[in-house]
mmCIF file as Biopython writes it, N, C-alpha, C and O atoms, coordinates in Angstrom:
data_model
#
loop_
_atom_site.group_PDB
_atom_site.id
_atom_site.type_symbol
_atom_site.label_atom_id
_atom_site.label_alt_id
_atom_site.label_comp_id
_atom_site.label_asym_id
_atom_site.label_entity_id
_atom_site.label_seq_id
_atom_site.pdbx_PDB_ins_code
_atom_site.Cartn_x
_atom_site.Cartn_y
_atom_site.Cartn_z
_atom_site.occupancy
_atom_site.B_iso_or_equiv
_atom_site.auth_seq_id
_atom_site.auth_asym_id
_atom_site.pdbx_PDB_model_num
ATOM 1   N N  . UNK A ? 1  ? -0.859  -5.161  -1.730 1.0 0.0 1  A 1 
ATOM 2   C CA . UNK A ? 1  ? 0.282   -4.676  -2.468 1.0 0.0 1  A 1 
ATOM 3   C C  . UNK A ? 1  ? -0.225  -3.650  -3.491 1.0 0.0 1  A 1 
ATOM 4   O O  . UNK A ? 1  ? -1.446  -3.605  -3.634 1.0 0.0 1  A 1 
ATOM 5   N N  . UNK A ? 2  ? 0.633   -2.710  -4.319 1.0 0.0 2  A 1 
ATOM 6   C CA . UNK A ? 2  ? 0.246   -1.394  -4.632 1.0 0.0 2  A 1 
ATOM 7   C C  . UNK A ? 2  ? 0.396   -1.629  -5.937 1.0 0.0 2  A 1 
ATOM 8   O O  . UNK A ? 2  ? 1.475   -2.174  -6.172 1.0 0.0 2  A 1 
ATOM 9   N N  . UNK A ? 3  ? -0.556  -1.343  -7.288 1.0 0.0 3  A 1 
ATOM 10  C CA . UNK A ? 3  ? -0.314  -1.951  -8.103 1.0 0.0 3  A 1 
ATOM 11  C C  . UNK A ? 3  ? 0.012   -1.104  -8.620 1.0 0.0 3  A 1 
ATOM 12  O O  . UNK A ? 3  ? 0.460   -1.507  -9.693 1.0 0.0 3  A 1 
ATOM 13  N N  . UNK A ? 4  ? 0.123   0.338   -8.530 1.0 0.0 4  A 1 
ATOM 14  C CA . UNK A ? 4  ? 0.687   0.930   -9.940 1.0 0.0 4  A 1 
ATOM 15  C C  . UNK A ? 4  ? 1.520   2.347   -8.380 1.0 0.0 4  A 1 
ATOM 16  O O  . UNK A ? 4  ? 1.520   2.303   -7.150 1.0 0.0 4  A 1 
ATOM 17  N N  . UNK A ? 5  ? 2.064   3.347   -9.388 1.0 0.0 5  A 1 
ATOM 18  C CA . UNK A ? 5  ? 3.069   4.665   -8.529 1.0 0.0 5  A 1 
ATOM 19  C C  . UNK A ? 5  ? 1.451   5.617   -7.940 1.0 0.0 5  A 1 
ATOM 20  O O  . UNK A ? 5  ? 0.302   5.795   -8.345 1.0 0.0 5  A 1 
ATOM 21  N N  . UNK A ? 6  ? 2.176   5.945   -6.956 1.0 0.0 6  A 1 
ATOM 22  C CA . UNK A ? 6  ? 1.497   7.254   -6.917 1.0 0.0 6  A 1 
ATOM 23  C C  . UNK A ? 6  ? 2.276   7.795   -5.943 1.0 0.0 6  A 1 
ATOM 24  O O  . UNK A ? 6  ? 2.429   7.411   -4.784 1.0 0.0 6  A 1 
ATOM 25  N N  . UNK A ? 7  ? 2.913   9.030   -6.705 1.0 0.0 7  A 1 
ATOM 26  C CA . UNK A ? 7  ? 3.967   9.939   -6.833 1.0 0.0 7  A 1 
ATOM 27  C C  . UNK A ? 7  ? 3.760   10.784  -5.642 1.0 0.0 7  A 1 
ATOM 28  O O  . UNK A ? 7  ? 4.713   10.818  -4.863 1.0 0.0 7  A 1 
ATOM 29  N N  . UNK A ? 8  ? 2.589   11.553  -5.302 1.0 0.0 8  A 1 
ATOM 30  C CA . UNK A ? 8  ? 2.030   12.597  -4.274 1.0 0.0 8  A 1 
ATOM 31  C C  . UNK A ? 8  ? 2.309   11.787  -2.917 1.0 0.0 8  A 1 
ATOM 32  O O  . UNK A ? 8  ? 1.883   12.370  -1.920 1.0 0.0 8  A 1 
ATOM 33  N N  . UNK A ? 9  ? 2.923   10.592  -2.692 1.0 0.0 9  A 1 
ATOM 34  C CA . UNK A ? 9  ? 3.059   10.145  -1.662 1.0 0.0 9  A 1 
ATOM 35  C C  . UNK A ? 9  ? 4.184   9.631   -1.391 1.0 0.0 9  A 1 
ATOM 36  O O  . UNK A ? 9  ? 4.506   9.467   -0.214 1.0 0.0 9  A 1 
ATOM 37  N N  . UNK A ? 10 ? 5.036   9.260   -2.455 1.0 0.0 10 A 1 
ATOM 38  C CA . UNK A ? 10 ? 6.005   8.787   -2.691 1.0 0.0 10 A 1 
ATOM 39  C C  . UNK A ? 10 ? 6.140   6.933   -2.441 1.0 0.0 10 A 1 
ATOM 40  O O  . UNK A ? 10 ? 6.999   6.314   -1.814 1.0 0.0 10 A 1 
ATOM 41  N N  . UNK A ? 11 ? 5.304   6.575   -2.968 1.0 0.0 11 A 1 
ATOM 42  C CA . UNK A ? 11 ? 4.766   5.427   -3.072 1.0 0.0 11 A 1 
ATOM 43  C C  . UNK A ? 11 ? 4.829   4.748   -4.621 1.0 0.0 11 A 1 
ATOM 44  O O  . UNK A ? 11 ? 4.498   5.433   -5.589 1.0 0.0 11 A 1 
ATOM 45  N N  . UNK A ? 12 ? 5.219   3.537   -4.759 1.0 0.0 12 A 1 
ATOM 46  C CA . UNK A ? 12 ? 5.824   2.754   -5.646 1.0 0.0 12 A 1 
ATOM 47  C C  . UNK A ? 12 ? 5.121   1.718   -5.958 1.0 0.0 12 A 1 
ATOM 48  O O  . UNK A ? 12 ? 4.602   1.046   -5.067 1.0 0.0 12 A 1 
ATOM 49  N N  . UNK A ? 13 ? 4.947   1.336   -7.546 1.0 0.0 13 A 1 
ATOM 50  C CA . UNK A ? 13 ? 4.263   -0.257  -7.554 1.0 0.0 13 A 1 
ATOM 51  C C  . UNK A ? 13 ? 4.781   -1.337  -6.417 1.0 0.0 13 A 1 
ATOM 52  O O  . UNK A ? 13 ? 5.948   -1.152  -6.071 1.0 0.0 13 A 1 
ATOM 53  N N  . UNK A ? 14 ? 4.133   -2.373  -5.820 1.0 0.0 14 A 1 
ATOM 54  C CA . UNK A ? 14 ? 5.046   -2.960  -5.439 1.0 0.0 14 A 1 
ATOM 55  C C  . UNK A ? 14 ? 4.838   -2.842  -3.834 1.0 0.0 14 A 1 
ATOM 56  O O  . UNK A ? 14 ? 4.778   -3.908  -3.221 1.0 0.0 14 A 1 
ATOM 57  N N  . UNK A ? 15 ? 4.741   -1.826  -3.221 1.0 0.0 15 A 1 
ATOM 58  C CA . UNK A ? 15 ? 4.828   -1.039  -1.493 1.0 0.0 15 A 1 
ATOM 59  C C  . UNK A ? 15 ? 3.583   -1.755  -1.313 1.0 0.0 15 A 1 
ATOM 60  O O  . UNK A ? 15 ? 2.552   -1.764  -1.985 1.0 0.0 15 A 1 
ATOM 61  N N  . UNK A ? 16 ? 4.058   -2.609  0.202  1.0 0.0 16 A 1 
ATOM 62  C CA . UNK A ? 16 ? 3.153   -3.615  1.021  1.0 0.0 16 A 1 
ATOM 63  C C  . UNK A ? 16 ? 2.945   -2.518  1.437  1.0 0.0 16 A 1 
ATOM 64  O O  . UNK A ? 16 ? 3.804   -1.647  1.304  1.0 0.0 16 A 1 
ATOM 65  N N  . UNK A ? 17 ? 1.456   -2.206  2.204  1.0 0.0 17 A 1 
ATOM 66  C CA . UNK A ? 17 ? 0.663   -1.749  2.884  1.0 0.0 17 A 1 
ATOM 67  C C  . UNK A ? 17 ? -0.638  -3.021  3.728  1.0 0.0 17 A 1 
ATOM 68  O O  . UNK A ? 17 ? -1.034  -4.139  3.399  1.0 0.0 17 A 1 
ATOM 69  N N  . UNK A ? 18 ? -0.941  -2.093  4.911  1.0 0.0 18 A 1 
ATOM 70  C CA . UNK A ? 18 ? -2.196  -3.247  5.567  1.0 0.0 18 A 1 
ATOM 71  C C  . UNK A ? 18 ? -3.674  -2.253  5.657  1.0 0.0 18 A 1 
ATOM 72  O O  . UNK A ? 18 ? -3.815  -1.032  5.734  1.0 0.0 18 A 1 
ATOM 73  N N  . UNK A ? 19 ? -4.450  -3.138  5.619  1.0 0.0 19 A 1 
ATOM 74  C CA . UNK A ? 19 ? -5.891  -2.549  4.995  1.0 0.0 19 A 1 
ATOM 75  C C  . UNK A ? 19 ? -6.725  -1.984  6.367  1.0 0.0 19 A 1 
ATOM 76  O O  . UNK A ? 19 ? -7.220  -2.728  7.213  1.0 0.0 19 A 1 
ATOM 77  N N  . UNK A ? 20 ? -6.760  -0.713  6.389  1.0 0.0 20 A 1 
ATOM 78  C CA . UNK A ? 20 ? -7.530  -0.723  7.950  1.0 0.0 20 A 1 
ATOM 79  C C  . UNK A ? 20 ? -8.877  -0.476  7.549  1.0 0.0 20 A 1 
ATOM 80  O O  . UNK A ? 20 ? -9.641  -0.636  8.502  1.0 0.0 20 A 1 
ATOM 81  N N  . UNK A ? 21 ? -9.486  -0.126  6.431  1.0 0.0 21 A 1 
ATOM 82  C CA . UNK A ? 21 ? -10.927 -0.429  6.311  1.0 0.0 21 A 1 
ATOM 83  C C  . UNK A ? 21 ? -10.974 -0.613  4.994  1.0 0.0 21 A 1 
ATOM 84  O O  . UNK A ? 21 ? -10.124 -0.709  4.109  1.0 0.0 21 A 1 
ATOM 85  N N  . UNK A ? 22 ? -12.356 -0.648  5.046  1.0 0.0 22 A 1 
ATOM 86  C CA . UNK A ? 22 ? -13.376 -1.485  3.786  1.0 0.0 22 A 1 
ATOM 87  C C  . UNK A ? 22 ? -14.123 -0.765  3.196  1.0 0.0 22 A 1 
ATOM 88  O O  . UNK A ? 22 ? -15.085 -0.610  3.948  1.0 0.0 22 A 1 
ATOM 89  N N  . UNK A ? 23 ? -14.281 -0.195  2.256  1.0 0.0 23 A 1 
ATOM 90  C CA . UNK A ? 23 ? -15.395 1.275   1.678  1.0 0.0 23 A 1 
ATOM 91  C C  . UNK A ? 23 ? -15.957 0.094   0.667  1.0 0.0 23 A 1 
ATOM 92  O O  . UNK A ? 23 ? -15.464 -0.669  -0.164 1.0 0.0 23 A 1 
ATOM 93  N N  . UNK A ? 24 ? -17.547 0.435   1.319  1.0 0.0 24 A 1 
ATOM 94  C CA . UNK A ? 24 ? -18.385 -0.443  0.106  1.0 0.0 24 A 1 
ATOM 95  C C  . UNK A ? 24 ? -18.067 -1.827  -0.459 1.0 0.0 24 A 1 
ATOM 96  O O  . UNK A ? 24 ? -17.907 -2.176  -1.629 1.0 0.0 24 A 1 
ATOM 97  N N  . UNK A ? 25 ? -18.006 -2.684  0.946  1.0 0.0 25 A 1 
ATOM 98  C CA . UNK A ? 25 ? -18.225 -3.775  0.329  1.0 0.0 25 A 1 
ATOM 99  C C  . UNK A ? 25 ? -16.846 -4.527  -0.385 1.0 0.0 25 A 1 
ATOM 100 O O  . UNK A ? 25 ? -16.931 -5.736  -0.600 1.0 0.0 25 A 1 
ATOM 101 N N  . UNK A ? 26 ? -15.849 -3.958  -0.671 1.0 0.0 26 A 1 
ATOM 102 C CA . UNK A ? 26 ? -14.262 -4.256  -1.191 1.0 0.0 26 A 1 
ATOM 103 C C  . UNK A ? 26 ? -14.621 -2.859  -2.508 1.0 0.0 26 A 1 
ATOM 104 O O  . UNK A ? 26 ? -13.580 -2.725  -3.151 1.0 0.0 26 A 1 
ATOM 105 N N  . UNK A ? 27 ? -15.427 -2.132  -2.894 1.0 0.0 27 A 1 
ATOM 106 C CA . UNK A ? 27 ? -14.756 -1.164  -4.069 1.0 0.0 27 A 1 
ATOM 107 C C  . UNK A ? 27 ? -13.982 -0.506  -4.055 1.0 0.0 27 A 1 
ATOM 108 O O  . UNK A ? 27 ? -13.581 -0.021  -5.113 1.0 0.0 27 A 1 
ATOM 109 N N  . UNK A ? 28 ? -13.277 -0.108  -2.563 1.0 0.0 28 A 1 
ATOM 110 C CA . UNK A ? 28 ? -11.762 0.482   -2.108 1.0 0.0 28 A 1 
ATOM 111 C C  . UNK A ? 28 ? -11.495 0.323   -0.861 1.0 0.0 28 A 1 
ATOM 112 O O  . UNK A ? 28 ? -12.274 -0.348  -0.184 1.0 0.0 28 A 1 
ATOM 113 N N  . UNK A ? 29 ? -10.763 0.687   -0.488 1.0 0.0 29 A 1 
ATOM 114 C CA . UNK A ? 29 ? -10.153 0.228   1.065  1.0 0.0 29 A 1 
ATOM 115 C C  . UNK A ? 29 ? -9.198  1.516   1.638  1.0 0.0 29 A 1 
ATOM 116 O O  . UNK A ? 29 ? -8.431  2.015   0.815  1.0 0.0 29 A 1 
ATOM 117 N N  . UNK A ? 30 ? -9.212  1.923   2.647  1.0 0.0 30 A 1 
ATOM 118 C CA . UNK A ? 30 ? -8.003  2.902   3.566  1.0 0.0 30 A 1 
ATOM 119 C C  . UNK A ? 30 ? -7.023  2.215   3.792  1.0 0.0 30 A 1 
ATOM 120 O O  . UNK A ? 30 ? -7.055  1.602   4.859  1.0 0.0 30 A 1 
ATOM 121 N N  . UNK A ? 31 ? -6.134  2.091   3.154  1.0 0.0 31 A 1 
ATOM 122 C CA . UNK A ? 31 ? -4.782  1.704   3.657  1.0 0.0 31 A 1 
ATOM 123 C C  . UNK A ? 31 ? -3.542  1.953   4.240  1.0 0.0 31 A 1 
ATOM 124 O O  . UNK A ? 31 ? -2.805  2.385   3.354  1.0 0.0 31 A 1 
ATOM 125 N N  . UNK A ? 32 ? -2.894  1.880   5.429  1.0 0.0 32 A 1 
ATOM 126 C CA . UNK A ? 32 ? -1.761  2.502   5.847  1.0 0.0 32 A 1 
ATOM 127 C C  . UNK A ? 32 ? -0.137  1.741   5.242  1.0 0.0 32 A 1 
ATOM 128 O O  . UNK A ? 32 ? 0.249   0.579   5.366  1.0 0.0 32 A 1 
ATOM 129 N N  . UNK A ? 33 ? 0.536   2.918   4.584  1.0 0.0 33 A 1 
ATOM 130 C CA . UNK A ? 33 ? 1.854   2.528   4.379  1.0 0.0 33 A 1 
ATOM 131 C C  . UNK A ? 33 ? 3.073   2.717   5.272  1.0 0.0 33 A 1 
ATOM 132 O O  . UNK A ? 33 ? 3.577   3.833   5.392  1.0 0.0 33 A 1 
ATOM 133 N N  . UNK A ? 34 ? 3.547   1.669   5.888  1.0 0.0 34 A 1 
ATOM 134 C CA . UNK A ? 34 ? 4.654   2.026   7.175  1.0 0.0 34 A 1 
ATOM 135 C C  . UNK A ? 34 ? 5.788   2.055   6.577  1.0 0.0 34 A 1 
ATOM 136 O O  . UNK A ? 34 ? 5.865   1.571   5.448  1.0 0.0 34 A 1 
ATOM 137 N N  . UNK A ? 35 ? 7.229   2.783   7.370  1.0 0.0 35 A 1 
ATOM 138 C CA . UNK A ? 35 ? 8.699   1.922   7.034  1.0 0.0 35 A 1 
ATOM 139 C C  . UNK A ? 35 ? 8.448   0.832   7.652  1.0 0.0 35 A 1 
ATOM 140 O O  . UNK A ? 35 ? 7.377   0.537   8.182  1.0 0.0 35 A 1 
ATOM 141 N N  . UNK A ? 36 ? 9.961   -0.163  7.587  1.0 0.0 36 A 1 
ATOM 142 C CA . UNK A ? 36 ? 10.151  -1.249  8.368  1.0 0.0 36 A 1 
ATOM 143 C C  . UNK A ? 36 ? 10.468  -1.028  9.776  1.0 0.0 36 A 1 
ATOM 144 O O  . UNK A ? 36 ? 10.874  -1.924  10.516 1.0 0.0 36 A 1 
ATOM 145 N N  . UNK A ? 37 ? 10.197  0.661   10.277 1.0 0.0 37 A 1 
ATOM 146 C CA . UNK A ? 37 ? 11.031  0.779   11.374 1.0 0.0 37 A 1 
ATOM 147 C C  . UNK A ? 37 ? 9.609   1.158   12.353 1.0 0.0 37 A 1 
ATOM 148 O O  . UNK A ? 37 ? 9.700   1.225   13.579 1.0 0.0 37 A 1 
ATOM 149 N N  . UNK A ? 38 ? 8.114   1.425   11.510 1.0 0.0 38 A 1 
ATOM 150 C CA . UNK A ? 38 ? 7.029   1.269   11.709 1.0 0.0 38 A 1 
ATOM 151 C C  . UNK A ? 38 ? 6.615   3.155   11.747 1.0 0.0 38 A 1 
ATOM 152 O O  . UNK A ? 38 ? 5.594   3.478   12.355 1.0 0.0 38 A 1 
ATOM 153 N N  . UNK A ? 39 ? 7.351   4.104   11.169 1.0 0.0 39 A 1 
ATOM 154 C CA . UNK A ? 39 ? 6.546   5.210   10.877 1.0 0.0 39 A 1 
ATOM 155 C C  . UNK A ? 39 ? 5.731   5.188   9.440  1.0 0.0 39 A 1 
ATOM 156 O O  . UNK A ? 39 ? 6.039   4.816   8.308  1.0 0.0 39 A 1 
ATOM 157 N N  . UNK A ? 40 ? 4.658   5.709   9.973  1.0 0.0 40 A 1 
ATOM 158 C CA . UNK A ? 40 ? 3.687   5.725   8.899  1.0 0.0 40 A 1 
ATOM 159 C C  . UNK A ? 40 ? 4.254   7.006   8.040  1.0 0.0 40 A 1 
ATOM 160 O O  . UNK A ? 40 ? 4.771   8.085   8.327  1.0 0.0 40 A 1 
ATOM 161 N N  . UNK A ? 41 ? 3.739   6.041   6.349  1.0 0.0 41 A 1 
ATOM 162 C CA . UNK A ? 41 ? 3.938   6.784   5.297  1.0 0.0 41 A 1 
ATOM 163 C C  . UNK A ? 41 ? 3.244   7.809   5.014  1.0 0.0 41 A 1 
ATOM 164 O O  . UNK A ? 41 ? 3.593   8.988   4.958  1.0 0.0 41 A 1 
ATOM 165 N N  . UNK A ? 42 ? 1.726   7.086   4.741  1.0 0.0 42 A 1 
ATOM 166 C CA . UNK A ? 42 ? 0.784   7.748   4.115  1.0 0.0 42 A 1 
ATOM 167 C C  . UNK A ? 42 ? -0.487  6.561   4.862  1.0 0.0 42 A 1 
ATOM 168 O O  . UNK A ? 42 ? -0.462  5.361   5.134  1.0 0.0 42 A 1 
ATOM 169 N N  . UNK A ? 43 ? -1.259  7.384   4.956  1.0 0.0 43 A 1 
ATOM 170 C CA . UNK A ? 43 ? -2.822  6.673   4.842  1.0 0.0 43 A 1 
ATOM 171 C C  . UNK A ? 43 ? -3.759  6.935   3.617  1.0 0.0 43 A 1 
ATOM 172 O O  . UNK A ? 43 ? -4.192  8.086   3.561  1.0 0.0 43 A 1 
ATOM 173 N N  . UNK A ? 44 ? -4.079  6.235   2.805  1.0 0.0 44 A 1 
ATOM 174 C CA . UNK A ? 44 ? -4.832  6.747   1.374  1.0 0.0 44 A 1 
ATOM 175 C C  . UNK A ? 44 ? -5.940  5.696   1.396  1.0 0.0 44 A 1 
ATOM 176 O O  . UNK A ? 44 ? -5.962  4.679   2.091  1.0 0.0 44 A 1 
ATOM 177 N N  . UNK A ? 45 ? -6.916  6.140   0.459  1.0 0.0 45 A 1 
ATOM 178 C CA . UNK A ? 45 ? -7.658  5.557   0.366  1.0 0.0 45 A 1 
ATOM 179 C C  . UNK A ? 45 ? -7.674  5.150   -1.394 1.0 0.0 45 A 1 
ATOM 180 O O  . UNK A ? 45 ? -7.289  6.028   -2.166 1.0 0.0 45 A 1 
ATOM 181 N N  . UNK A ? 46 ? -8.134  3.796   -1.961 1.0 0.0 46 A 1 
ATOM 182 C CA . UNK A ? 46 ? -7.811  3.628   -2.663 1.0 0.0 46 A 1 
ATOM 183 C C  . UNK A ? 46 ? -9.113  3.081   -3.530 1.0 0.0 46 A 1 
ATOM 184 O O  . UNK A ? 46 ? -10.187 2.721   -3.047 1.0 0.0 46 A 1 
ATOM 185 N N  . UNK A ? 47 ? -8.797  3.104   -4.744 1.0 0.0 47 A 1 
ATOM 186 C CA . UNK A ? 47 ? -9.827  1.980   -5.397 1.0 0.0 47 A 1 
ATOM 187 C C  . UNK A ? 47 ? -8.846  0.534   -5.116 1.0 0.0 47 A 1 
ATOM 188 O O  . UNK A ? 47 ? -7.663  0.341   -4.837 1.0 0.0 47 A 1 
ATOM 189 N N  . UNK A ? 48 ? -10.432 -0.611  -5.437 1.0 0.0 48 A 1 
ATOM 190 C CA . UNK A ? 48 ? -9.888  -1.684  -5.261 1.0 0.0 48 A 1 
ATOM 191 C C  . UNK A ? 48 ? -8.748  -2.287  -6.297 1.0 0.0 48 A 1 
ATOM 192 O O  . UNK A ? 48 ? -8.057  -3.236  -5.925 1.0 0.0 48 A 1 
ATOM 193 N N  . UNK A ? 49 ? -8.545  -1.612  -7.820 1.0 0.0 49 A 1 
ATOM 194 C CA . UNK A ? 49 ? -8.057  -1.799  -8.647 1.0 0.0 49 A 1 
ATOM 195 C C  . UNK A ? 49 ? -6.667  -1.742  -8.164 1.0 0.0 49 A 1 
ATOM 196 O O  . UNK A ? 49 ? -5.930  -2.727  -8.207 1.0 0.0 49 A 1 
ATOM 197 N N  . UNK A ? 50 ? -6.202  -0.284  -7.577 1.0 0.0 50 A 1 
ATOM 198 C CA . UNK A ? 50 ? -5.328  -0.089  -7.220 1.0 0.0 50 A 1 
ATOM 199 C C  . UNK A ? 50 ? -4.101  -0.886  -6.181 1.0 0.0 50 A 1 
ATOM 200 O O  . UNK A ? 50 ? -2.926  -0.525  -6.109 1.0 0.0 50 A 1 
ATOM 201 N N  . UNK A ? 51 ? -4.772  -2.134  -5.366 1.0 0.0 51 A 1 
ATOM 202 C CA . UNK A ? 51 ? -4.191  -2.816  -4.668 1.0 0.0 51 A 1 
ATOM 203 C C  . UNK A ? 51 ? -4.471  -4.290  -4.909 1.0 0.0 51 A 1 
ATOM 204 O O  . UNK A ? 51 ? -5.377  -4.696  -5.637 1.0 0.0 51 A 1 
ATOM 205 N N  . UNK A ? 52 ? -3.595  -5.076  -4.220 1.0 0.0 52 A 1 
ATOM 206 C CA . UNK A ? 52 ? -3.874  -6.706  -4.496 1.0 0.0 52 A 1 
ATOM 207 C C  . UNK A ? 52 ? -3.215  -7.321  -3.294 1.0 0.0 52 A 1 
ATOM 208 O O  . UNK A ? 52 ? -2.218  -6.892  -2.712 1.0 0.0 52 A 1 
ATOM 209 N N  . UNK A ? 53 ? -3.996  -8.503  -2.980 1.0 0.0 53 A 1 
ATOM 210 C CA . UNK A ? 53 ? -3.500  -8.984  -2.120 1.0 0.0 53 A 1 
ATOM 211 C C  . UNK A ? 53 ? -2.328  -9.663  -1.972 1.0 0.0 53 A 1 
ATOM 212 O O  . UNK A ? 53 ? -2.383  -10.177 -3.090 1.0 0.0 53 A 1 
ATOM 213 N N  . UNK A ? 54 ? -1.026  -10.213 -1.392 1.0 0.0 54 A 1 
ATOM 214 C CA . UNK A ? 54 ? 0.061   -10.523 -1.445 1.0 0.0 54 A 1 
ATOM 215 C C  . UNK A ? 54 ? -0.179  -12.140 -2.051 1.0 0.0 54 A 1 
ATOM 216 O O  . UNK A ? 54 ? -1.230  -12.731 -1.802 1.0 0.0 54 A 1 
ATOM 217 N N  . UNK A ? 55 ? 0.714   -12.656 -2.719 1.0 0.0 55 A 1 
ATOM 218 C CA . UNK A ? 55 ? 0.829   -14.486 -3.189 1.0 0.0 55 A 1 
ATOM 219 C C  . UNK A ? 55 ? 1.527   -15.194 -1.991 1.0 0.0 55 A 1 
ATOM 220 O O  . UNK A ? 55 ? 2.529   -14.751 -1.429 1.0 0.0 55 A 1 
ATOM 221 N N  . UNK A ? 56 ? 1.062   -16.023 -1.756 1.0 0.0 56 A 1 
ATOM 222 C CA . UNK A ? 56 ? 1.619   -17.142 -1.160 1.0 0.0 56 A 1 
ATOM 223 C C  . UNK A ? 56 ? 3.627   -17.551 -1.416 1.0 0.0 56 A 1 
ATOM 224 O O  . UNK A ? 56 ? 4.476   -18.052 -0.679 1.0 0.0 56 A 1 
ATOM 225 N N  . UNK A ? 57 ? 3.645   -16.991 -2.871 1.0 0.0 57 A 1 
ATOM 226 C CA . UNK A ? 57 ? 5.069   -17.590 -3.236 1.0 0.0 57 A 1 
ATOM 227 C C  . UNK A ? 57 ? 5.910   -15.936 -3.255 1.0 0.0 57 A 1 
ATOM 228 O O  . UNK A ? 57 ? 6.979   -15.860 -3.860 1.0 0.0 57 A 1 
ATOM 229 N N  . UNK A ? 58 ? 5.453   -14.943 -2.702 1.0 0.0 58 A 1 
ATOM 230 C CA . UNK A ? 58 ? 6.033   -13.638 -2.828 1.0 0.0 58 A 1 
ATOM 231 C C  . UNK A ? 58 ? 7.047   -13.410 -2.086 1.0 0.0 58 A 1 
ATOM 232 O O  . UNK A ? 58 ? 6.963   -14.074 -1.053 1.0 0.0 58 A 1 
ATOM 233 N N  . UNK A ? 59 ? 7.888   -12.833 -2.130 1.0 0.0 59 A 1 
ATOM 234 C CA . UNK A ? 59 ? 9.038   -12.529 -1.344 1.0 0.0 59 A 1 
ATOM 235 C C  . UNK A ? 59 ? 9.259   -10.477 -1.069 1.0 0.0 59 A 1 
ATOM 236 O O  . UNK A ? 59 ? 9.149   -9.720  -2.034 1.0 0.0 59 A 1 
ATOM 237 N N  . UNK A ? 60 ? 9.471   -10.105 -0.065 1.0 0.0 60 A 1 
ATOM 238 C CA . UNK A ? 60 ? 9.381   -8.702  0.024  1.0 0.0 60 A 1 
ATOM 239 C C  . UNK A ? 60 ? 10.317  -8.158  0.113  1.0 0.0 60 A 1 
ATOM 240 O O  . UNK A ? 60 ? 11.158  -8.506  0.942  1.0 0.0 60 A 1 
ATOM 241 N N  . UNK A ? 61 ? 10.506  -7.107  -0.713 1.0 0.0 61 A 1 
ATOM 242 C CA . UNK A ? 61 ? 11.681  -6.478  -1.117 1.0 0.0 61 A 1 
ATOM 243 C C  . UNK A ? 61 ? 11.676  -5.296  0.138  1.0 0.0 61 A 1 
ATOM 244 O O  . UNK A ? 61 ? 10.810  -5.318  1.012  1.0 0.0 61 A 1 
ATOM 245 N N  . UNK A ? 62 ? 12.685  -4.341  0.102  1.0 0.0 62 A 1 
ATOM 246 C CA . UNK A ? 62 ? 12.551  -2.986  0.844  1.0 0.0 62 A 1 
ATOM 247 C C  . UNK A ? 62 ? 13.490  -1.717  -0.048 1.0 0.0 62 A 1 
ATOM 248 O O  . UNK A ? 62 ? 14.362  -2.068  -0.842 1.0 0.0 62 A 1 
ATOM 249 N N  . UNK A ? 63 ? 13.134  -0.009  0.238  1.0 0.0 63 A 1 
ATOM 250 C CA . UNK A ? 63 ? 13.203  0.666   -0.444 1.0 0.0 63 A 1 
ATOM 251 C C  . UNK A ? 63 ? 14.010  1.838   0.043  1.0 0.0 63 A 1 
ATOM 252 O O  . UNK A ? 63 ? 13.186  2.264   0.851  1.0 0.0 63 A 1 
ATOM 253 N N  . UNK A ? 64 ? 14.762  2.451   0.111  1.0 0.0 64 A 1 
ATOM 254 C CA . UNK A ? 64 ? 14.712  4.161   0.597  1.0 0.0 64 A 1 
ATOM 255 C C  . UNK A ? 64 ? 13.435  5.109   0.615  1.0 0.0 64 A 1 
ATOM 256 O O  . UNK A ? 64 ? 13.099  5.420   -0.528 1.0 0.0 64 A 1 
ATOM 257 N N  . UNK A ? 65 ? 13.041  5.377   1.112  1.0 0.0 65 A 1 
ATOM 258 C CA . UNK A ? 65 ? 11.902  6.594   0.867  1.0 0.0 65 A 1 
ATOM 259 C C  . UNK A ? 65 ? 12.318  7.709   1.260  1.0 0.0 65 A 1 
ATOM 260 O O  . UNK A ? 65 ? 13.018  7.840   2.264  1.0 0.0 65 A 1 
ATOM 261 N N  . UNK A ? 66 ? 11.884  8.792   0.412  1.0 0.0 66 A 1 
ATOM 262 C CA . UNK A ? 66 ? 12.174  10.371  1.090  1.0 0.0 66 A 1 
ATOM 263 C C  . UNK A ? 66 ? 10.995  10.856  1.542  1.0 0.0 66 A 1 
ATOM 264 O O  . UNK A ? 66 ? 9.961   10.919  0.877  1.0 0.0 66 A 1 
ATOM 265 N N  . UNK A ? 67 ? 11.190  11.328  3.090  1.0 0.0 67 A 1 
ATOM 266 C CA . UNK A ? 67 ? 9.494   11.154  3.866  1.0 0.0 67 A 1 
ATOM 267 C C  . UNK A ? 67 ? 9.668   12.931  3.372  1.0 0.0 67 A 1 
ATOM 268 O O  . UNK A ? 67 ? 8.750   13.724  3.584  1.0 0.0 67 A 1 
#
């Protein structure tokens, strides 16, 4: 999950993404952001700060995006 905006993508605190790699060990990761309808958003690469893994008690919201 995305912990803070980043605007250049149109990406929101909050936006589930899934991790397709591992840079160094966990210090960042490539992540792809889909719709629910499965077109990809963005692929970015991130620091690890920047993402977190989902809770057990989380529930997932959904958004409009302007691609």
């Amino acid at each position: 999950m995305l912990t803070s905006d980043i605007p250049e993508y149109s990406l929101e605190e909050g936006d589930t993404s899934t991790v397709v790699l591992v840079h160094q060990g966990g210090k960042g990761y490539e992540v792809e952001f889909v719709t629910l309808d499965g077109e990809t958003v963005a692929i970015v690469s991130l620091y690890s700060i920047q993402v977190r893994p989902i809770g057990r008690r989380e529930i997932a919201r959904s958004r409009l995006i302007n691609l």
